[in-house]
N, C-alpha and C positions, 0 to 999 in steps of 0.2 A: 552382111558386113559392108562397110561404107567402102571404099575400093580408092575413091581421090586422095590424092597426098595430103597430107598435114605441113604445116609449119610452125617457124619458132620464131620470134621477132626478137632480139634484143635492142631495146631504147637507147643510145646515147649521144651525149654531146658532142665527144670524140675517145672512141672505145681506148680503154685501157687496154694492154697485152695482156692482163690476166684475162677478160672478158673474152678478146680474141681467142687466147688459148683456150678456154672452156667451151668455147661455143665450138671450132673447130673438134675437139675431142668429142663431144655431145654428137655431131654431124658424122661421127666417123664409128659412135658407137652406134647408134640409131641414123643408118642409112637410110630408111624408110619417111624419116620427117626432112627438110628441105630447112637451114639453118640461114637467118638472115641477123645482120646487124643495122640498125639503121643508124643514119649519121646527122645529126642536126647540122652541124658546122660544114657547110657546103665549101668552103675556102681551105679544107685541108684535104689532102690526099689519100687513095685508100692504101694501107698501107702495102706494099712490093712484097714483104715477107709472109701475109698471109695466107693460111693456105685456102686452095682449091673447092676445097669440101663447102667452103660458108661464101653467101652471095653479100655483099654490100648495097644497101639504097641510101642514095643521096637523093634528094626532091626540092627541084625550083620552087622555093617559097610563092614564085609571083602567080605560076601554072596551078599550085593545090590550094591558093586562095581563089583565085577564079575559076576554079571548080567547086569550091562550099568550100574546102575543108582549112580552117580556121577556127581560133576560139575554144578549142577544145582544154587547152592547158594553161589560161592566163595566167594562170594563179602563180603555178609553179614555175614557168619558165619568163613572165611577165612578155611574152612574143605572143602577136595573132597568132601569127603559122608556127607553131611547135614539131618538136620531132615527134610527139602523137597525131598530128596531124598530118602530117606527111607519111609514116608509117600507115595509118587510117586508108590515106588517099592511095597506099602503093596495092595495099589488102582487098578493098570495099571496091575500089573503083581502076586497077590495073590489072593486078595479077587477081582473077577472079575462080582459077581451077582449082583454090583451096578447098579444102571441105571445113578444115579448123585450122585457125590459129593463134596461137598465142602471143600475149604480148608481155614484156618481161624487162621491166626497167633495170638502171645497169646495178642500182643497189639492193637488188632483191638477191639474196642470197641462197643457191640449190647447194646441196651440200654433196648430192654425188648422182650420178648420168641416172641412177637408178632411182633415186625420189624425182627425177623429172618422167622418168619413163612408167612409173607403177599409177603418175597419179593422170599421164597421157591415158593409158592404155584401159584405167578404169573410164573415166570421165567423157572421152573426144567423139567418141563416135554417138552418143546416146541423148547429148545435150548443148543446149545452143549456146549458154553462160555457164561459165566456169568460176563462182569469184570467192570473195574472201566472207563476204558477207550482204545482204540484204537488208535492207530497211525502207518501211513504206511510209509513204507520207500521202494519208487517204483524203485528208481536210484541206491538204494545201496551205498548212500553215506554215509562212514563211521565218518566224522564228523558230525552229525548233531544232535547227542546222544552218551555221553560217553562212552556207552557199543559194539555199532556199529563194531566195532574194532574186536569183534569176530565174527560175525557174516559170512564172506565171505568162510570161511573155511566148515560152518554147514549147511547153507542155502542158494540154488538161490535165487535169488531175484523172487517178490520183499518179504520184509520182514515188519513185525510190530511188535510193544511192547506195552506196559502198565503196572502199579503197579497191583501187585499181591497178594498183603497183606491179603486181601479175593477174592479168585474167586470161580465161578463153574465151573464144568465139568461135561460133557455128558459119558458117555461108549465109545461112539466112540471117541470122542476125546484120552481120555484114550488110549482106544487103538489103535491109531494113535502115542501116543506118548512112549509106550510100543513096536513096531512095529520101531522105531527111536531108542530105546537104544538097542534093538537086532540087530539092522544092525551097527551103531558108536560104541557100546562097553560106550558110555556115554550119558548123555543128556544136551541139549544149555543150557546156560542161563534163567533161569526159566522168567524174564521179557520181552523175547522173543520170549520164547520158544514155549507157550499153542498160543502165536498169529499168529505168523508165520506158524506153522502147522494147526491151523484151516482157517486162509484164502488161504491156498493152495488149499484146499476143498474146491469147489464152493458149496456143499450140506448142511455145516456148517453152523451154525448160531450163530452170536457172537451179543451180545444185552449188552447197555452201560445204564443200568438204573441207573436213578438219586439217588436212596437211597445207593449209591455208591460213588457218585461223592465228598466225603467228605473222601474218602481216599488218604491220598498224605503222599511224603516221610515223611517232615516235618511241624506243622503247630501248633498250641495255640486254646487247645479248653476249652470253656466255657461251664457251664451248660446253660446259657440264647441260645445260638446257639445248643445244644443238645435239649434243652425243646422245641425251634420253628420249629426242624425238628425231631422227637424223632423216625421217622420209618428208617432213617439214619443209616449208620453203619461208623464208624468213625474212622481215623489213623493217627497219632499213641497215647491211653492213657495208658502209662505203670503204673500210681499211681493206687494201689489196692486200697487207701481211698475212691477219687473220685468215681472209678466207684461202689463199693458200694454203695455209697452216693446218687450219680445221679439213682442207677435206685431204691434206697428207696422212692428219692425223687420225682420221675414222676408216683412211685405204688401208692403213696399218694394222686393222685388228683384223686377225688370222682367220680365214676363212671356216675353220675348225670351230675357232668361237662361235662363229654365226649359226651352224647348221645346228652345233651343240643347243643356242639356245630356240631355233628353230623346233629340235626336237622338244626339248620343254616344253612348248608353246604347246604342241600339239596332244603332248601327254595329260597336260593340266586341261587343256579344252575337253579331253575325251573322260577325265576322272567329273569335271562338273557337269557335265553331260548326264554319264551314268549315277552321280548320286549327288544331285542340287537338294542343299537343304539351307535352313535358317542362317546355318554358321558358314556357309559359304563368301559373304563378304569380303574377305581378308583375300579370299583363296581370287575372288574375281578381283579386285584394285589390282593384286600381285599379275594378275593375270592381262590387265590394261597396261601394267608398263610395260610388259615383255611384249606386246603385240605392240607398244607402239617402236619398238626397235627393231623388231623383224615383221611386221607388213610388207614391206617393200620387194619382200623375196619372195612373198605369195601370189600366184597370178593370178589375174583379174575373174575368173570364173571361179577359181575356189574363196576367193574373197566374197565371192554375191550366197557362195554356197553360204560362208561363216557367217554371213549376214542373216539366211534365214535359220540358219542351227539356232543363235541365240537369240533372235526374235523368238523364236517359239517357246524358248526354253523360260522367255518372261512372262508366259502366258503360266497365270496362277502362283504366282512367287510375292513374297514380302514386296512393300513400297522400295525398299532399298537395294534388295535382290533384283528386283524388275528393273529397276534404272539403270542399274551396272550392265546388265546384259542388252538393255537396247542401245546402253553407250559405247560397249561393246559391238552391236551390230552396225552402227552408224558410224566407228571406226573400220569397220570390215568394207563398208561401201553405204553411202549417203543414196539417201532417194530425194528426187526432186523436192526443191520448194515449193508448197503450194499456195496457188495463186489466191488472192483476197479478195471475194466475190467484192463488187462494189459497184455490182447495179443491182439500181434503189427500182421499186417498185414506183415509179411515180409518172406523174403527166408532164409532160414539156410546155413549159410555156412559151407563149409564141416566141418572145424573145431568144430563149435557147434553141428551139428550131430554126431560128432566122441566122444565129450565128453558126450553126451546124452547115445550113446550107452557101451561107458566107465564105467559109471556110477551104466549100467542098469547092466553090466556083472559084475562088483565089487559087487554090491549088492545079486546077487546071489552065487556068489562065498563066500563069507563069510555066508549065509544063509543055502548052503550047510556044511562047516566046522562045524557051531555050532547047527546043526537040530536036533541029537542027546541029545542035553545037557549032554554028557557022557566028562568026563574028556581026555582035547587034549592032546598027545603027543609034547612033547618043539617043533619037529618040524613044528606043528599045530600050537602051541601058536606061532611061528615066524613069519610063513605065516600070521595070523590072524592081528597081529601089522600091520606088512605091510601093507596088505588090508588096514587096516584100517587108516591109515597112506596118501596111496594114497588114498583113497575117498576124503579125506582133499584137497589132490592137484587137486584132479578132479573138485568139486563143487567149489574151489578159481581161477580153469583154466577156468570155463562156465559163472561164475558171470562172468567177466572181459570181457570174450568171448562175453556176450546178451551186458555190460556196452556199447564197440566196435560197436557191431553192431546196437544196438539202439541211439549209438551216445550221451550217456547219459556221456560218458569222452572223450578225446580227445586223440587218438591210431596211432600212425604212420603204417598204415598199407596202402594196395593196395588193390583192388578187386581183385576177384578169377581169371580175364581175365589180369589182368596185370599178378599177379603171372604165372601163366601158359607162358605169353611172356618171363617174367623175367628168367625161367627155360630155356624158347627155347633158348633165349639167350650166357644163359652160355655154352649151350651144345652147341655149332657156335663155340664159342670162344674155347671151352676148345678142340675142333676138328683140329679147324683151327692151337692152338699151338701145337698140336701130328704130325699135319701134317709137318707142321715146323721143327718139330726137323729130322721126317724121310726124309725130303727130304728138306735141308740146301739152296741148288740152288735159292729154288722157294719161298723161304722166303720169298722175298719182295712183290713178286707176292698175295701169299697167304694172309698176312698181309692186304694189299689192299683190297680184295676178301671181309672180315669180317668185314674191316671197321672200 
């Protein structure tokens, strides 16, 4: 067992007292995690009444840009320095005893201390990303995501993203992506950024569980669709009323109801167990909404248990039987994502070896400039631009270069053996007119000779 503390980040511009309230009661149910809020708006005050239990970070925009961390949020906030980047910068590159932490924008809606702790206590210790979703982008095609468009500058291929509205993070991720703003002077795209650098890592582990899968850009949420999944975490509910409301309204059902239907849960599990047949469908769907309302009371070892009960139970079942119970099992606890092999069996051409090793010497040449962290001389700060400037052109010259050679676009190019003729070529011709000019006689002669 992982032994370092955890944390809880919540994002905002300037916390609302619902926010406060909830993070302070979170902090007081689960003493073991370390509750912070972060505050974009460095010109207002923390507030005097809150309490003890939750830490506040405010971050000198001028100090987390000249550290790298910038760029992470244009989109959303239209600021270089965002309050993801300052959060980033307090995580990745200050407070560094965390093992995990979350980050949890302020409209992400948890609906009670207990869908934040079932889906901690499964997830934090075993995996390094935590998010809503994954998606790869192995060609490097910069249409096929509006954001794409930056990407060729920051990262080889291949590349992924996902909404980040709530993720986790591992230490090493962290500092995987703390290790990126000390060499770029900034950081990607934050919907690109925690995925693209963890599946470069084949050691990393990125896991897409469902009490997730209800965060998206836009969407109309009800309390009826919060109460049938209530271990859910949900985006985006910006009304303070609602979510008030809703989590009064889910503390209100009697504890009696819950075990009641807890015991269901566990009577139907052990009847499909002992006699799965064809007609079992109806009996598993039934059996998926009632776990997805009482999950959250199951702890995280009998959940890995339920997970292989009905894996195994899909071994030899109808197409439709088998599905329910792996969707079932992937409800009970998600197993990592796995990663997309996407080395090609091929030869490097000089060219990609030269920007490989381009890459590798730019990267230490600016690691050398700033190892110090002592203040650089303007001619330092020049060189540093630069460098940093061309890494840009480096890794937009290698994308393009693997795009070429894996035939993933179409490049008017030759092979290394035509190039090489094409050379010898020139130097024929460019012989044969020197000779020409010093010896006029034999022009015609020569002429012929080349051909």
């Amino acid at each position: 067992m992982n032994l370092s503390p955890s944390a809880a980040c919540f994002l905002t511009q300037r916390p609302s007292t619902e926010t406060i309230e909830f993070a302070s009661q979170l902090s007081q149910t689960m003493p073991s995690i370390d509750i912070f809020i972060a505050i974009d708006d460095d010109n207002i005050s923390i507030p005097s009444s809150s309490s003890s239990s939750i830490q506040f970070i405010q971050v000198n925009e001028i100090i987390a840009i000249e550290d790298g961390y910038q760029q992470s949020s244009v989109f959303g906030s239209e600021k270089i320095c965002s309050v993801w980047d300052k959060a980033l910068y307090y995580f990745a590159r200050i407070s560094t005893n965390y093992s995990f932490v979350w980050f949890i924008e302020e409209d992400v809606f948890i609906p009670s201390f207990q869908a934040f702790r079932s889906l901690h206590e499964l997830y934090s210790s075993s995996y390094d990303l935590v998010t809503s979703e994954l998606h790869y982008n192995i060609q490097g095609d910069i249409h096929s995501w509006y954001h794409w468009y930056l990407a060729p500058e920051r990262f080889i291929i291949p590349w992924a993203h996902g909404m980040v509205c709530a993720v986790g993070c591992s230490r090493s991720l962290l500092s995987a992506i703390d290790y990126y703003a000390r060499w770029r002077g900034e950081v990607a795209f934050l919907e690109f950024l925690f995925h693209t650098i963890a599946i470069h890592n084949k050691q990393m582990k990125i896991v897409t569980p469902y009490e997730l899968n209800t965060i998206a850009y836009r969407q109309k949420i009800s309390f009826e669709q919060v109460k049938a999944r209530p271990n859910n975490w949900w985006h985006p509910l910006k009304s303070i009323r609602k979510r008030q409301k809703w989590r009064n309204n889910l503390m209100n059902d009697s504890l009696t109801e819950k075990m009641n239907m807890l015991k269901k849960f566990y009577s139907s599990q052990k009847n499909i167990t002992n006699s799965i047949d064809l007609n079992s469908t109806s009996t598993l769907q039934t059996l998926l909404v009632d776990f997805e309302i009482i999950k959250g009371q199951i702890n995280s070892s009998e959940r890995c248990q339920l997970r292989d009960e009905f894996f195994q139970l899909a071994v030899n079942q109808s197409n439709e039987v088998s599905f329910l119970l792996k969707h079932l099992a992937d409800h009970a606890f998600k197993l990592p994502e796995l990663h997309v092999d996407t080395i090609q069996n091929e030869e490097k051409t000089k060219d990609y070896i030269a920007f490989e090793k381009d890459i590798i010497s730019n990267k230490e040449m600016i690691f050398q400039l700033t190892k110090n962290n002592d203040t650089l001389t303007n001619d330092q700060m020049i060189k540093l631009v630069e460098l940093r400037e061309e890494t840009k052109r480096l890794i937009k010259d290698l994308v393009h270069e693997i795009q070429c050679e894996r035939q993933y676009i179409e490049c008017e190019r030759t092979n290394e053996f035509d190039q090489d003729m094409d050379r010898s070529i020139a130097c024929i011709v460019m012989l044969g007119y020197r000779m020409s000019k010093l010896f006029p006689s034999e022009s015609h002669g020569i002429q012929q000779l080349i051909g």
